[in-house]
TIFI-38562 format. One record per residue: residue in three letters; z, x, y of N, C-alpha, C in turn; residue number from 1. Coordinates in steps of 0.2 Angstrom, whole numbers, plus 5000, padded with zeros to 4 digits. Each point is the difference from the previous one (the first is absolute). Example, Ala and Ser with C-alpha at 12.3 -4.5 7.8 and 13.67 -1.06 7.14 Angstrom:
BEGIN
SITE ALA 5039 5066 4972 5000 4996 5006 5000 5004 5006 1 $
SITE SER 4996 4998 5005 5001 5004 5006 5003 4996 5005 2 $
//
This chain:
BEGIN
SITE UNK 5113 4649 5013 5002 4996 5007 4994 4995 5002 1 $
SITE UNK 4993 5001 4997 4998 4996 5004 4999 4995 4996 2 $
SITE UNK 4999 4999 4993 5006 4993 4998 5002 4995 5004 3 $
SITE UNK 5006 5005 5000 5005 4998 5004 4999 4996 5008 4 $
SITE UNK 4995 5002 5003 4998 4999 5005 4995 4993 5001 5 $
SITE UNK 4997 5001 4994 4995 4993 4999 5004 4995 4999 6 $
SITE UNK 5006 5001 4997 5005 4993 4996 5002 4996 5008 7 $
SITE UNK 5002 5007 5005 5004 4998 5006 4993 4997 5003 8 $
SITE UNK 4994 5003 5002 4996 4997 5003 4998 4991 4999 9 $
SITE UNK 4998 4999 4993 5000 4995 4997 5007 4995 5003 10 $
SITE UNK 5005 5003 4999 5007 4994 4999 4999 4998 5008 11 $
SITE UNK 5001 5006 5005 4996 4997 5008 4996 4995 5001 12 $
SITE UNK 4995 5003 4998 4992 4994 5000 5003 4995 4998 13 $
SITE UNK 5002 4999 4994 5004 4992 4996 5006 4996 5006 14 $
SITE UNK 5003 5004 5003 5005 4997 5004 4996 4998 5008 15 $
SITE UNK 4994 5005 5000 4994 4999 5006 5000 4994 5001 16 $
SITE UNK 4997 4996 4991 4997 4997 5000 5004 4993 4999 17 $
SITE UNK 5005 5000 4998 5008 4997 5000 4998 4996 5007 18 $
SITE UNK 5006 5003 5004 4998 5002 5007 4992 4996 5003 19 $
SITE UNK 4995 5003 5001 4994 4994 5000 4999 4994 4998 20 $
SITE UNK 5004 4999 4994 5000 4993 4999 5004 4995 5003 21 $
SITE UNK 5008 5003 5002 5003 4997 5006 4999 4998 5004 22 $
SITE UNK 4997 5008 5005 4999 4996 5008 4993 4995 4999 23 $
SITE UNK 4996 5000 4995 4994 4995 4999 5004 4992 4997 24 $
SITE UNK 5006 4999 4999 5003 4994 4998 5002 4999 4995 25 $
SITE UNK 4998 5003 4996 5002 5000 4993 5007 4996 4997 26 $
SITE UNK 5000 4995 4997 5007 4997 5001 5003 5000 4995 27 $
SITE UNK 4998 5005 4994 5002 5001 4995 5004 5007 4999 28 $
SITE UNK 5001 5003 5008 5003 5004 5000 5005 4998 5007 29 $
SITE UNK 5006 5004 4999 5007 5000 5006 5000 5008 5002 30 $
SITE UNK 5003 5001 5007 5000 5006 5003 5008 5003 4996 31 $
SITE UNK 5001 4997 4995 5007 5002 4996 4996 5006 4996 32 $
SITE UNK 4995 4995 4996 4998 5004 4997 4995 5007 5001 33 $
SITE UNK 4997 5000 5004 4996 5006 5006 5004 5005 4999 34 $
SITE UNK 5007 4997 5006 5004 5003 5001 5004 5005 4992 35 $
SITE UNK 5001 4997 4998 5002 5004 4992 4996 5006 4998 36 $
SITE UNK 4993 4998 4999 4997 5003 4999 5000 5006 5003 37 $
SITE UNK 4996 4998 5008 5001 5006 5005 5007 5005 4997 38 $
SITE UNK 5006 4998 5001 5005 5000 5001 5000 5007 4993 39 $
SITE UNK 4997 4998 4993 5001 5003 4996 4994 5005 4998 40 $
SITE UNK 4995 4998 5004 4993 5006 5002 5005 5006 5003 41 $
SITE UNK 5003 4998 5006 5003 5007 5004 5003 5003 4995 42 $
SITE UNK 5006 4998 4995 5007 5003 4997 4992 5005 4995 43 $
SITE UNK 4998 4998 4997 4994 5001 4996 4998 5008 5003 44 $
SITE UNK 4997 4999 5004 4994 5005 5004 5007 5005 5003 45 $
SITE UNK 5001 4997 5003 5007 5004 5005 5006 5005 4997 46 $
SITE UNK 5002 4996 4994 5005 5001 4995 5007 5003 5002 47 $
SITE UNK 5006 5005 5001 5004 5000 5003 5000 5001 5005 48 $
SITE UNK 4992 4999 5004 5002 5000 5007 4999 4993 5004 49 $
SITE UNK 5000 4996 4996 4998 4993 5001 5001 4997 5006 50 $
SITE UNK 5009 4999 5001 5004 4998 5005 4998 5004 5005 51 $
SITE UNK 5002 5006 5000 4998 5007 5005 4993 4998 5005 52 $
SITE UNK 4998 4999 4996 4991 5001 5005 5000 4999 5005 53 $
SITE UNK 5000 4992 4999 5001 4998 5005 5004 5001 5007 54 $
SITE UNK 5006 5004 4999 5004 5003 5005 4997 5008 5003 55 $
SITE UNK 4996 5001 4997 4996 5008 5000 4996 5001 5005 56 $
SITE UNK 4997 5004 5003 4993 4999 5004 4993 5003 4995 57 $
SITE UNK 4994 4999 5000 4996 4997 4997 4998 5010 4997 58 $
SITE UNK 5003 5005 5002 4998 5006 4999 5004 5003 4997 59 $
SITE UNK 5008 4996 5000 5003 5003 4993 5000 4996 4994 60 $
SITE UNK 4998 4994 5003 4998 4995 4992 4995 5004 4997 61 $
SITE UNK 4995 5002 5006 4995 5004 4993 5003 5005 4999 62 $
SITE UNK 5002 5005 5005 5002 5005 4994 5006 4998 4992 63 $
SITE UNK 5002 4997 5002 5006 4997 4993 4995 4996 4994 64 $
SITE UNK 4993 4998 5003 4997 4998 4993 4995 5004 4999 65 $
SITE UNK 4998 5006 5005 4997 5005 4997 4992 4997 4999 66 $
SITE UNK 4998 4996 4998 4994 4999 4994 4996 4996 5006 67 $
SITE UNK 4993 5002 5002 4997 4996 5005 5000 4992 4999 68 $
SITE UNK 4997 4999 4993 4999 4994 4997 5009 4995 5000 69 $
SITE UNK 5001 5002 5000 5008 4997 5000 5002 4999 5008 70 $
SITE UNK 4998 5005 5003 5001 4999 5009 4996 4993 5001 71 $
SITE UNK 4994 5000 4998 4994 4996 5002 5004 4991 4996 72 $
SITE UNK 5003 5001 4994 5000 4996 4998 5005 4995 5003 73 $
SITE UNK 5005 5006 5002 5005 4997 5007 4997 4997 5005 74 $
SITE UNK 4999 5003 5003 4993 4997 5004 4997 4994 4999 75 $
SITE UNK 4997 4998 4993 4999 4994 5000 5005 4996 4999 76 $
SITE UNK 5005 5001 4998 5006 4995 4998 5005 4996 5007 77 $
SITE UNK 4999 5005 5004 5001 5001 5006 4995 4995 5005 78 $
SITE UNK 4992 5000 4998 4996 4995 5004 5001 4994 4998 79 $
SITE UNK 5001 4999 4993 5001 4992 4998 5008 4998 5000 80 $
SITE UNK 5002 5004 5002 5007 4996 5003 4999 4998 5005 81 $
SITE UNK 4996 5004 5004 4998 4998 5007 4997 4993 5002 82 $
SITE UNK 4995 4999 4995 4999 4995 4999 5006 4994 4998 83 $
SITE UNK 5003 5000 4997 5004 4994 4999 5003 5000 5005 84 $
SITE UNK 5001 5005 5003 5007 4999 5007 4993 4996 5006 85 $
SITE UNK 4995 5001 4999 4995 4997 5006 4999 4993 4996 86 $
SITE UNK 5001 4996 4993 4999 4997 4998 5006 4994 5002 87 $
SITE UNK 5005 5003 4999 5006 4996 5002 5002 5000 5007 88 $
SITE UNK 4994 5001 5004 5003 4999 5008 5004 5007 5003 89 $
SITE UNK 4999 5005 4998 5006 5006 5001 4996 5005 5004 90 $
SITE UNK 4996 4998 5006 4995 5003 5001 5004 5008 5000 91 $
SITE UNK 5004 5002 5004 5004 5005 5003 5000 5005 4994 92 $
SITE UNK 5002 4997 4995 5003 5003 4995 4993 5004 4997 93 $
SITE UNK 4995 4994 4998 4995 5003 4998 4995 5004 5003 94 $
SITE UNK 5000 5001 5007 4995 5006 5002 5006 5007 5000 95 $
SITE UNK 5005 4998 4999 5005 5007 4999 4998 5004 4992 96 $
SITE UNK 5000 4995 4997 4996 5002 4992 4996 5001 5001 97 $
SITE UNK 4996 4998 5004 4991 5002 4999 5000 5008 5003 98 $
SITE UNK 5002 5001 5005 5001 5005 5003 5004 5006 4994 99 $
SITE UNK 5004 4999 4999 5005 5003 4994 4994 5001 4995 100 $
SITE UNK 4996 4996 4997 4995 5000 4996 4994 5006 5001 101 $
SITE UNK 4998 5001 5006 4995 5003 5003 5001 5008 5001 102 $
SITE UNK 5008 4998 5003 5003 5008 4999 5002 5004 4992 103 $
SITE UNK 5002 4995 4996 4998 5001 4992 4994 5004 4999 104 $
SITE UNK 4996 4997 5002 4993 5000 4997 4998 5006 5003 105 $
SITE UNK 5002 5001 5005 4999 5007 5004 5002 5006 4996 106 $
SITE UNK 5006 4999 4998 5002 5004 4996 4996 5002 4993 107 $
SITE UNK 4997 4994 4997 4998 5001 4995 4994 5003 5000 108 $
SITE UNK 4997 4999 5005 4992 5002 5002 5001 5011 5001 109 $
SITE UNK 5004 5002 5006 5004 5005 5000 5000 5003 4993 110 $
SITE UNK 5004 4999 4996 5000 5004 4993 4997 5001 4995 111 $
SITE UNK 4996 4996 5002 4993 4997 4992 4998 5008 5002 112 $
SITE UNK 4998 5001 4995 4996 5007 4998 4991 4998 5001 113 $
SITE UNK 4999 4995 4998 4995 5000 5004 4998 4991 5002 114 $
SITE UNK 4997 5002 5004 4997 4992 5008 5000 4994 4991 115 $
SITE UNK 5004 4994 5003 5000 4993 4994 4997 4997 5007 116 $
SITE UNK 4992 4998 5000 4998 4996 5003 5001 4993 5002 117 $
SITE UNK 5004 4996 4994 5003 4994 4999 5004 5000 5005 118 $
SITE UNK 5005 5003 5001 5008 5002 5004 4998 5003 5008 119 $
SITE UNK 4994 5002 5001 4998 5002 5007 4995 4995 5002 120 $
SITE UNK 4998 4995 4994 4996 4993 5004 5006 4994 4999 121 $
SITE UNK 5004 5002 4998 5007 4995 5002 5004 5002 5006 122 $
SITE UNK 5001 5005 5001 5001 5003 5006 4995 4997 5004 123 $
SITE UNK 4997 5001 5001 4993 4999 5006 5001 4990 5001 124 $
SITE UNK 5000 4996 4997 5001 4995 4999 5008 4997 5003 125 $
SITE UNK 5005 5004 4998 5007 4998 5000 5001 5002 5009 126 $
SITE UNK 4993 5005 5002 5001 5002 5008 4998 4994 5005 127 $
SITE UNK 4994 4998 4996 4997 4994 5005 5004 4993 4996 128 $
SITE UNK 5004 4998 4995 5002 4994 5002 5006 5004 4993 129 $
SITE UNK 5005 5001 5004 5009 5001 4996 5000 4996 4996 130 $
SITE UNK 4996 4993 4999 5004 4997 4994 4996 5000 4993 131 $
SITE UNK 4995 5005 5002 4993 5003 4993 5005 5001 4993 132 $
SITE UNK 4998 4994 4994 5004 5003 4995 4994 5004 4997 133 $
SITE UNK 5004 5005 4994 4998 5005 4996 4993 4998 4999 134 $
SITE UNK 4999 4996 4996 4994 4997 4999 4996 4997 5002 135 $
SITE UNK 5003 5000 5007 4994 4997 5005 4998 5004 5003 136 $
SITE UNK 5000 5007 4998 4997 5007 5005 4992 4999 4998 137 $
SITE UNK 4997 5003 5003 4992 5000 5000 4999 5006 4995 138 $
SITE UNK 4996 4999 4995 5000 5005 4996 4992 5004 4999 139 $
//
């Protein structure tokens, strides 16, 4: 599993990073493509709960994925969507995601068998300004 785990963390960070090259102007990228990516990060991590999640509240999605790391990983797929939706003017939409994100994350914090520092100083960050992505928590 934990493999498995690094492959998913790394594929995040790479769509992180996708994603900051956007909202920084990048012009050799379109929100087609993000969005695809995004779009195929979820089905990935999520798997046949894909479509569902998002219709779910954020404490049976984690119980349906079980895995803290997979909760958390929601969580972040969850904030960089946020961002796109704050990228393209959607303010509304994206503090619902960011929010949605936080309570994610709470989730994932709650199960961990023991304290992931990362994810309670993304926590701590995502309190004072909702729209902290992953990467940009204080470490």
């Amino acid at each position: 599993m934990p493999m498995q785990r690094d492959i998913v963390l790394r594929w995040i960070q790479q769509l992180a990073a996708l994603i900051a090259r956007l909202l920084r102007g990048d012009r050799s990228l379109t929100l087609v493509i993000v969005r695809e990516e995004l779009a195929q990060a979820y089905a990935t991590l999520l798997g046949p709960i894909d479509r569902l999640a998002a219709h779910l509240d954020p404490t049976r999605v984690a119980e349906l994925l079980i895995d803290p790391h997979r909760i958390h990983g929601y969580a972040q797929l969850l904030a960089l969507e946020s961002a796109l939706e704050r990228f393209e003017g959607r303010a509304e939409a994206a503090q619902s995601l960011a929010e949605r994100a936080r309570a994610v994350l709470d989730e994932a914090i709650h199960r961990s068998r023991e304290p992931v520092p990362e994810w309670e100083a993304w926590a701590e960050a995502l309190d004072q300004d909702g729209a902290s992505l992953p990467d940009q928590a204080p470490q």
